[in-house]
MARDODO-901490 format. One record per residue (C-alpha): residue in three letters; x, y, z. Coordinates in steps of 0.001 Angstrom, whole numbers, padded with zeros to 6 digits, always signed. Example, Ala and Ser with C-alpha at 12.3 -4.5 7.8 and 13.67 -1.06 7.14 Angstrom:
<rs>
ala+012300-004500+007800/ser+013670-001060+007140/
</rs>
This chain:
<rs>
unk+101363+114205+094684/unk+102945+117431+095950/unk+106954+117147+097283/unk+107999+119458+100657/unk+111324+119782+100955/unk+112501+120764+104689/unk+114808+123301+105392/unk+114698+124186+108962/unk+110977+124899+109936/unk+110165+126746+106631/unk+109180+124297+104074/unk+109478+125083+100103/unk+106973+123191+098551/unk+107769+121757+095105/unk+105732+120732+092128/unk+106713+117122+090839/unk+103615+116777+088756/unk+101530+116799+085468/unk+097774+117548+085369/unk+096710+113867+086031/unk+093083+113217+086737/unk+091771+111633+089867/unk+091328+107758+089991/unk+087145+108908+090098/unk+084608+106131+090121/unk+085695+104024+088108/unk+087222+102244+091239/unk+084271+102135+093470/unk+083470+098920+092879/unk+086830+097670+093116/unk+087100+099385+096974/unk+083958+098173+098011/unk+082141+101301+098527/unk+079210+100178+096023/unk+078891+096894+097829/unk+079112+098719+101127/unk+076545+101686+099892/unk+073934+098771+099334/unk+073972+097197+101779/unk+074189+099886+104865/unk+071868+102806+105072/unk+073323+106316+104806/unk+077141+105222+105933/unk+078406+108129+104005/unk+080949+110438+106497/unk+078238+112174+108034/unk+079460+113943+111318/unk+082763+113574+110718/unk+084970+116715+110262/unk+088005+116243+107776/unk+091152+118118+106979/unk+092739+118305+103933/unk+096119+119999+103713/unk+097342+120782+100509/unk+100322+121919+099227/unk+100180+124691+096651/unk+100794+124526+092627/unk+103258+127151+092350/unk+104985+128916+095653/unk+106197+131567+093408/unk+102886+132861+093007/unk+101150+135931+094453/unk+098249+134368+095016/unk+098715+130525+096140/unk+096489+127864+094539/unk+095597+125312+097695/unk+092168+125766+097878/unk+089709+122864+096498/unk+086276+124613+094904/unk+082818+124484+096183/unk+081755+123657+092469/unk+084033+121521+090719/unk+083576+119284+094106/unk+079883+119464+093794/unk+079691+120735+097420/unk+077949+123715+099450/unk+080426+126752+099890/unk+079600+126529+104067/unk+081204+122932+103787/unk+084404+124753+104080/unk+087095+126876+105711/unk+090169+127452+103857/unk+092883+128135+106404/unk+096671+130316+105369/unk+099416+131434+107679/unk+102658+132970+106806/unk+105604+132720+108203/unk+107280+131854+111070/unk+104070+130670+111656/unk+103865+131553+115416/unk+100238+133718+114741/unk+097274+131896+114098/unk+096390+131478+110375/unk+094118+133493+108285/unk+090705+131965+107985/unk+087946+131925+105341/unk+084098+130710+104534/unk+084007+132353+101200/unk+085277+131247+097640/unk+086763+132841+096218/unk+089136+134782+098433/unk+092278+136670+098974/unk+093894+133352+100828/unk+094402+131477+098048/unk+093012+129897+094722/unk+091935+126794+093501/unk+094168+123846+092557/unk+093258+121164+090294/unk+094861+118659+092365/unk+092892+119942+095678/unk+089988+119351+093717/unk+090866+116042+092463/unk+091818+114807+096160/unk+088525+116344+097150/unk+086364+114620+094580/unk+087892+111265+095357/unk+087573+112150+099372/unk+084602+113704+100031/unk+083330+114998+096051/unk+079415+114570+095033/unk+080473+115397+091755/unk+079055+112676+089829/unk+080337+110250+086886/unk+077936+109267+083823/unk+075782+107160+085878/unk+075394+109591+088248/unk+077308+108266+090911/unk+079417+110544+093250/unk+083085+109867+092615/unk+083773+110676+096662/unk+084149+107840+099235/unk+082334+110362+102279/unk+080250+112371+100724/unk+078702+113800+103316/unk+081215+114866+105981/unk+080243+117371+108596/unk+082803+119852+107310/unk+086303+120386+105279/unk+089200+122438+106678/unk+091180+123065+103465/unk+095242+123949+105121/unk+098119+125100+102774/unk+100344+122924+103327/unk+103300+124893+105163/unk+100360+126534+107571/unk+099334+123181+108691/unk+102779+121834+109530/unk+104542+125106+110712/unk+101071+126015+112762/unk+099803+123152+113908/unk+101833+120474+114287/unk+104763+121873+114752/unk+103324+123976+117061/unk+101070+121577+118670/unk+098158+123774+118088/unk+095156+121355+118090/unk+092819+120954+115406/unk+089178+120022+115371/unk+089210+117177+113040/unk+090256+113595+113619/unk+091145+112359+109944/unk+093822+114412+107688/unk+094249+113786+104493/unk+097986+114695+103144/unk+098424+113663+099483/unk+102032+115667+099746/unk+105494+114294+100783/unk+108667+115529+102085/unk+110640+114024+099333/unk+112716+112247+101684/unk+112577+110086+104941/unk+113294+112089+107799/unk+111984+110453+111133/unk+112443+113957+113227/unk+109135+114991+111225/unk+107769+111481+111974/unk+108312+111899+115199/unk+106687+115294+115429/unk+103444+113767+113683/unk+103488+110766+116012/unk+103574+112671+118934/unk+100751+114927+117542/unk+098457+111805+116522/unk+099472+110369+119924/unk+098055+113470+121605/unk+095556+114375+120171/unk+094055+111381+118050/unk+094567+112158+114918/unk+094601+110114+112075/unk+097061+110809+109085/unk+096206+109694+106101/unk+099341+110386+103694/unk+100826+109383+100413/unk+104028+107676+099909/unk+105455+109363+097129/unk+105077+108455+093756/unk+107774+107610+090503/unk+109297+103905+092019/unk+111147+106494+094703/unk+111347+104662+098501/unk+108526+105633+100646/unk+108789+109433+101861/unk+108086+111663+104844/unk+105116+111898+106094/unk+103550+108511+104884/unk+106707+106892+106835/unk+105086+108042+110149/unk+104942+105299+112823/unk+100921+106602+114038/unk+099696+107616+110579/unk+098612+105409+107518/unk+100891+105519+104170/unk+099256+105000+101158/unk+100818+103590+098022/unk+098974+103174+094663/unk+097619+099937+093833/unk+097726+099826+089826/unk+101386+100784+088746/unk+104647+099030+089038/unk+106153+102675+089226/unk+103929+103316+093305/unk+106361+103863+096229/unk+107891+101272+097759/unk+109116+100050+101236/unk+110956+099211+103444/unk+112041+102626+105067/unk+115745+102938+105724/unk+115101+101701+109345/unk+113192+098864+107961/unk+109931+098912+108637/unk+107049+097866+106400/unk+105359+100518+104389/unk+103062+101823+102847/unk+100062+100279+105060/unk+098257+099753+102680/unk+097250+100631+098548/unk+094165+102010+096456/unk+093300+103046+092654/unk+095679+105707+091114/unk+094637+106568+087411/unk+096987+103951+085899/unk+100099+106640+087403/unk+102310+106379+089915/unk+100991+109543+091987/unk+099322+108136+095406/unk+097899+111370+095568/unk+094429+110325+094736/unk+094813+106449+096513/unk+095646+108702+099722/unk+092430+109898+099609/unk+089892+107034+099111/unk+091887+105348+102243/unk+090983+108776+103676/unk+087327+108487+102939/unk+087247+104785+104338/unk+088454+105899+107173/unk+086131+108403+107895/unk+083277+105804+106902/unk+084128+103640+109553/unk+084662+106782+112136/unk+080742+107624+111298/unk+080170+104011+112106/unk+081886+103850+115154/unk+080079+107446+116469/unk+076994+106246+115637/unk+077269+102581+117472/unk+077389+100187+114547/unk+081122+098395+116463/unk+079080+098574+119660/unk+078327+101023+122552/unk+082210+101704+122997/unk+082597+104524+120596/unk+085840+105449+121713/unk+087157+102395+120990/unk+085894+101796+117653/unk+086995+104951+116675/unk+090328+105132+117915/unk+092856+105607+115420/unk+094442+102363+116181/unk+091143+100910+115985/unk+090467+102593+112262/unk+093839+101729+111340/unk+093476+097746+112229/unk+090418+097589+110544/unk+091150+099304+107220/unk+094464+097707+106655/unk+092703+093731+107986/unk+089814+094304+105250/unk+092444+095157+102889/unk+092460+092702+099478/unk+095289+090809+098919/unk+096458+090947+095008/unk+097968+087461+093503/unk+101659+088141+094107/unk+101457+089281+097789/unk+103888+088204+100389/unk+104908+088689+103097/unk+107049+087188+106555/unk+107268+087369+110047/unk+109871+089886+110680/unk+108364+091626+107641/unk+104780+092159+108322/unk+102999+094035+105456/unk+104376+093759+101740/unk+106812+096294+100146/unk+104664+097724+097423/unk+100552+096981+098586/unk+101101+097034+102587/unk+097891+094884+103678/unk+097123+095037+099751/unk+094108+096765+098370/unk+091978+098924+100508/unk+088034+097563+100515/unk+085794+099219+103004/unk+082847+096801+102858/unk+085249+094423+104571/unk+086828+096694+106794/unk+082982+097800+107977/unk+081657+093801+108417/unk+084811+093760+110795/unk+083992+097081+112469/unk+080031+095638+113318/unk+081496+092322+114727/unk+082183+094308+117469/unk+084963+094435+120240/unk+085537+091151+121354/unk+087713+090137+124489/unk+090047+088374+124857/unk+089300+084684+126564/unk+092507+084314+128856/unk+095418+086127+129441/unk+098828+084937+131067/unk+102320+086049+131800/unk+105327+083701+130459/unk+108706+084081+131665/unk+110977+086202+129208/unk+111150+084778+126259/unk+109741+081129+127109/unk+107245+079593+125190/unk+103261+080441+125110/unk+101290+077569+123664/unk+097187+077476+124233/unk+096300+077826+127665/unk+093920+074958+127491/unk+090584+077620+127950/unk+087638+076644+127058/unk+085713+079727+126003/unk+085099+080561+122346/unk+084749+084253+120705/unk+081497+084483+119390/unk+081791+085624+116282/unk+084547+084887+113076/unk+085147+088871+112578/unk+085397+091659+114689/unk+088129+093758+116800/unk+089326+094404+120663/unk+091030+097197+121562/unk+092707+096324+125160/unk+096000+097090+126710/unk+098785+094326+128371/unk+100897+094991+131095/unk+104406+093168+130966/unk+107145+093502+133620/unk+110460+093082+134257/unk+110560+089553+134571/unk+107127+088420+132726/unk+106417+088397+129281/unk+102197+088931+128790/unk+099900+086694+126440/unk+095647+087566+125531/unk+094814+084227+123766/unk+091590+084783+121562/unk+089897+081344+121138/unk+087868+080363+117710/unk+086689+077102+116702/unk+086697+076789+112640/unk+083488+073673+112193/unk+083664+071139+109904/unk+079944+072653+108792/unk+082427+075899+107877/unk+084741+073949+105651/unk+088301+076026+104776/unk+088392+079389+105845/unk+090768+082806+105471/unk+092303+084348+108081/unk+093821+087852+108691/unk+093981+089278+111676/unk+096106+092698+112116/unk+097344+094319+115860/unk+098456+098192+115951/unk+099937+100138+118278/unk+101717+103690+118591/unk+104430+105194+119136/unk+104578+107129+122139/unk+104463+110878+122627/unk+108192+111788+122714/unk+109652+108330+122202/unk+111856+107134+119755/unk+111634+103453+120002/unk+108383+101788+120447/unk+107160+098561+122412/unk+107563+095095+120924/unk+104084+093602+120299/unk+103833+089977+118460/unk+100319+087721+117283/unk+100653+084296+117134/unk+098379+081795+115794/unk+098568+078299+117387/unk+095924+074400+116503/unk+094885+074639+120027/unk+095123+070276+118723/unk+098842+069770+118945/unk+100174+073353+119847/unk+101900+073532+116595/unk+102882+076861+115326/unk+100381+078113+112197/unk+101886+081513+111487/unk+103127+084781+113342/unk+104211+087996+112717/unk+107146+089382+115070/unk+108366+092578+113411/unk+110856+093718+115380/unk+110562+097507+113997/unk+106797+097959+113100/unk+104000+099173+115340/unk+101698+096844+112938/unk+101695+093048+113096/unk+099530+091348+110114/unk+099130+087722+109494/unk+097019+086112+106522/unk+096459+082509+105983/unk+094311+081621+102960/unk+093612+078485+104253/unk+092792+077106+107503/unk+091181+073229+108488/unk+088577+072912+110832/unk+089582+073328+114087/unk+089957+075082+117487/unk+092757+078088+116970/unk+094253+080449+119385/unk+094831+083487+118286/unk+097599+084973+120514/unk+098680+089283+121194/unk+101654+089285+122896/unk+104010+091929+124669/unk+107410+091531+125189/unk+108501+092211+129657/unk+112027+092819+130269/unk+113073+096169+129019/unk+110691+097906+127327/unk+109260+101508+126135/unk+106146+101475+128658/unk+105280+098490+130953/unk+101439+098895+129696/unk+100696+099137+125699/unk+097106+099677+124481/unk+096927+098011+121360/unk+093668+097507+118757/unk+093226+093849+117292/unk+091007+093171+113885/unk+090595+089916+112733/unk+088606+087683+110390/unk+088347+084013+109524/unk+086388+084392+106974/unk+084888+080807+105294/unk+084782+081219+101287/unk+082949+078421+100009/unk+081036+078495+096179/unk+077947+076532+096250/unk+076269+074682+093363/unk+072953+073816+092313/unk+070441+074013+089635/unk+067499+075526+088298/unk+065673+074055+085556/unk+068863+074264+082815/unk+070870+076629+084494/unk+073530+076197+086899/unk+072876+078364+090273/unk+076409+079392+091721/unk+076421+081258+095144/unk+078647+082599+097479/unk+078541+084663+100613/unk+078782+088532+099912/unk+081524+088985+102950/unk+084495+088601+101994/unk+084160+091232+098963/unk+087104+090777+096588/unk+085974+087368+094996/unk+085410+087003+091642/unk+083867+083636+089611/unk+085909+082049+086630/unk+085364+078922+084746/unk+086813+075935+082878/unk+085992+073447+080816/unk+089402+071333+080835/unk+090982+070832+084111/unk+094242+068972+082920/unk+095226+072523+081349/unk+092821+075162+082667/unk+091896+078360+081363/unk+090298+080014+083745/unk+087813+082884+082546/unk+085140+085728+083995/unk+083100+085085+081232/unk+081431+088393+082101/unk+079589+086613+084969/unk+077464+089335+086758/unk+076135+088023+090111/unk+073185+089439+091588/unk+073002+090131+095296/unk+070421+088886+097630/unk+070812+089061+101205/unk+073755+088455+102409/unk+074974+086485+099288/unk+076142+086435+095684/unk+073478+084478+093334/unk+074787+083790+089747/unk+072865+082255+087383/unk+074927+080179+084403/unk+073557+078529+081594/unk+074406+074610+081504/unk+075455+072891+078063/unk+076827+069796+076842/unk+080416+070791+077534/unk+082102+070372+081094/unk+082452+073622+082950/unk+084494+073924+086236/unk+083820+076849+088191/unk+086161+078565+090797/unk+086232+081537+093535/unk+089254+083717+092969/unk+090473+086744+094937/unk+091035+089112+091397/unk+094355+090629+090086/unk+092092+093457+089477/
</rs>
C-alpha cells in the first residue's frame, strides 16, 4: 500500500512499505471465486477494461517503477498501455504498448496487485492467482498522472473499474469530493485501499461513490469511522497475514469486474445498465459479503468499523446479480416523518435474492416508501437476511440525500431491524435469523429538505434459508446443504452439554446446486452443525 501526500495539486508519493507478497491463491476459496469458477462458464472479466493506477517505488528515481510486467503477470504485452504525465499535468500523458520502455519500470507491488487482479500467473496447482483473468485490457497510470490528469482534470477515461491500492495518508474530503463527482459523471467505479498499520481509514478509500477496502486477516487493517462518521471500509478481503490492503483492494477489484462481465453479457437480466451500474456493483458485492463471528453493527452505524459488510465472496454476490432486478410491489408517500408500516399489498417478489435499481421522488411535504414484499414458508424453515441500498453523492454536492430500509412482519407491523445512517450513502441490514412469515422490506427517502427531490438508488438483497439435512447411506451419515449461501462450513460434536465443535477435515463434494458430505457413523453420538467460519 503506497501513501500520497497532497500538497496543492502536485502529489509526492511516499513509500510506507516492505516487499510483502500478494495474498495469491491461497484465498480463492475463501472469496468464492473457486465455487463461482465451477459453477458458471467462462465468468472471468472478459470485456471489461480495467485501470490500475499505481503509485511509484521511489519518486527520486530517474526512471519511475509503476509499471506491472507482461511476464511476471503471466499476461500478453498488447494487454496493456502504461500511461505517464509530468507535471502540471495540463498535457495529455505519455502513452505506451511496449515493455519495457522509457515511461517507467516495473514495480513489485504493481505486479503483485496485478496478479491478485487480473494475473494468470499460476500457483502449484496450476491455478491463476487473479480474480479476472481475462479482462479486455489494463491501463497501467502512475499514480500522480491519473489524479493530476484525469480526475482532477475531468479528462475521461475508458474504463469503468479502477483499482487504487494507494492512499493519501490522510482524510481529506476535497479529494473525495473530486472522485465523487468524477464516478458520478462518468460511472466509474473506485476500488481503493484504506490504508494499512491500525491508522483510521485514508483518502481515497473514504470516498462517498467509491468502495474502500480493508484487509480481512489482521487486527493491525484500517479502521473506521471517518472523522465525519461514516462507516468504512465497505467491505474486507485476504491480505498476506499484513496489514497492507493493497492486495485485498484488488480481489474486491476483480469481483467487481466479474459481476460487470455478468451484467454486459445479460446474466442480471436484459437491463444491462442497471446491473452494471456502479451502485448496482457496489450493492451486490458488499450484500454477498461474509460476515466473520464478531461482526456488528447498528442502525445509525450501518457497516462495521474494521470488515464493512465483512468478507468479500463473489459466488454470493453473482447468485444475487442472476436473481435479477426485481420491483418494487407498492410505493407510498407518508407525511414527514410519520410512520410507514406494510401497506397491506398483496403481491410477492418472486424470488429470495436479487436487486432493483429504481429512483423515489420525495417532496416538500411527503416522505416516499417502495415496500418489497417476501413471504419466508414454513417449507423454508429459518432463513438469513441481508439486504444493502446505495446511493451517491451528487456531482458537486457536499451533503447527500437521506435514504433508510426498513424491515417490518407484515403480521403485527412490528419493527424487525433498520438501518438509518444519517451520514452514509450505504444502508445494510443482516438478520441471521428470520421465522416464517410475510416481510416487507421497506427503501425509504426522506421529503422535506433535501439534496435532490429524486434519488436513484440500487437495492440487493437475500433471504437466504440455511438448513443442514440428514440422512443415511448404508453406515454413513449423508449431510447436505444448499451450495448458496457460500461461507458455511460443517463441525461436529459428540457432547452437547459442553460442545467442542470441530471441522474434522470434512470435505463436501458438490452436486448441483448443493453440498453432499459423506460421514462415517460409529457408536459414539455426533452432533453436526452449519457455521458461517472465522476463517
Amino acid at each position: 500500500m503506497n501513501r500520497l501526500i497532497c500538497h496543492a495539486v502536485i502529489l509526492v508519493i511516499v513509500l510506507a512499505e516492505l516487499l510483502i507478497p500478494s495474498a495469491r491463491a491461497q484465498y480463492l476459496d475463501q472469496i468464492g471465486l473457486t465455487l463461482l469458477r465451477a459453477t458458471t462458464t467462462n465468468l472471468n472479466g472478459a470485456g471489461v477494461k480495467v485501470g490500475q493506477a499505481e503509485a511509484a517505488l521511489d519518486y527520486s528515481a530517474s526512471l519511475l517503477a509503476y509499471e506491472a510486467s507482461p511476464a511476471a503477470t503471466a499476461q500478453p504485452t498488447n494487454l496493456f498501455t502504461w500511461i505517464l504525465g509530468s507535471s502540471p499535468y495540463s498535457a495529455p500523458p505519455s502513452q505506451s504498448s511496449a515493455f519495457t520502455n522509457s515511461l517507467g519500470a516495473e514495480s513489485y507491488h504493481a505486479d503483485n496487485v496485478g496478479n491478485d487482479f487480473y494475473g494468470m500467473a499460476t500457483n502449484t496447482f496450476g491455478i491463476p492467482l487473479g480474480v479476472a483473468t481475462n479482462v479486455a485490457h489494463v491501463n497501467n497510470y502512475e499514480a500522480n498522472t491519473f489524479i493530476n490528469y484525469y480526475i482532477n482534470n475531468n479528462h475521461a477515461i475508458a474504463e469503468r473499474i479502477v483499482n487504487q491500492s494507494f492512499t493519501f495518508g490522510t482524510n481529506d474530503d476535497s479529494v473525495n469530493q473530486i472522485y465523487d463527482d468524477y464516478a458520478a459523471q462518468h460511472g466509474v467505479l473506485f476500488v481503493s485501499g484504506c490504508g494499512f498499520n491500525n491508522n483510521m481509514v485514508w483518502t481515497p478509500g473514504t470516498c462517498y461513490n467509491g468502495i474502500g477496502v480493508g484487509v480481512f486477516n489482521n487486527g493491525g487493517s484500517p479502521y473506521g469511522p471517518t472523522p465525519d462518521g461514516r462507516s468504512k471500509p465497505d467491505i474486507t478481503a485476504f491480505g498476506n497475514q499484513d496489514t497492507v490492503t493493497s492486495y485485498s483492494t484488488a480481489q474486491v477489484s476483480g469481483g467487481a469486474a466479474l459481476l460487470m462481465q455478468a451484467g454486459n453479457r445479460g446474466d442480471g437480466g436484459a437491463n444491462t445498465n442497471a446491473a452494471t451500474d456502479i451502485r448496482t456493483l457496489k450493492a451486490l458485492l458488499l450484500n454477498g459479503a461474509v460476515k466473520p463471528a464478531d461482526w456488528t453493527n447498528s442502525p445509525s452505524a450501518p457497516l462495521h468499523y474494521r470488515y464493512g459488510a465483512g468478507v468479500l465472496n463473489v459466488f454470493n454476490s453473482y447468485q444475487q446479480l442472476i436473481g435479477g432486478k426485481n420491483s418494487c410491489i407498492s410505493s407510498n408517500t407518508v407525511a414527514l416523518g410519520s410512520a410507514h408500516p406494510p401497506t397491506g399489498a398483496s403481491g410477492t417478489i418472486g424470488v429470495l435474492s436479487g436487486w432493483d435499481f429504481t429512483s423515489l421522488t420525495s417532496s416538500s411535504t411527503n416522505d416516499v416508501v417502495n415496500h418489497y414484499y417476501l413471504n419466508i414458508t414454513n417449507t423454508l424453515g429459518s432463513v438469513a437476511l441481508t439486504a444493502t441500498l446505495v446511493w451517491n453523492r451528487h456531482t458537486n454536492k457536499t451533503a447527500i440525500n437521506d435514504l433508510n430500509l426498513f424491515l417490518y412482519n407484515c403480521a403485527n407491523s412490528n419493527l424487525v431491524a433498520c438501518s438509518t445512517s444519517l451520514v452514509d450513502n450505504v444502508e445494510h441490514i443482516f438478520v441471521p435469523q428470520l421465522a416464517p412469515g410475510r416481510y416487507d422490506l421497506q427503501v425509504w427517502k426522506a421529503g422535506g429538505s433535501f439534496v435532490t427531490a429524486t434519488e436513484t438508488n440500487a437495492l440487493a438483497f437475500a433471504f437466504v434459508p440455511v438448513k443442514l439435512n440428514f440422512d443415511r447411506t448404508g453406515t454413513n451419515a449423508v449431510l447436505s446443504w444448499p451450495v448458496y449461501p457460500a461461507g458455511f462450513c460443517v463441525e461436529a460434536t459428540t457432547n452437547l452439554a459442553t460442545p467442542t465443535w470441530s471441522t474434522n477435515n470434512f470435505s463436501a463434494t458438490l452436486t448441483g446446486s448443493t453440498n453432499i458430505l459423506s460421514v462415517p457413523m460409529t457408536n459414539a453420538a455426533q452432533f453436526f452443525r452449519l457455521r458461517s467460519p472465522n476463517f
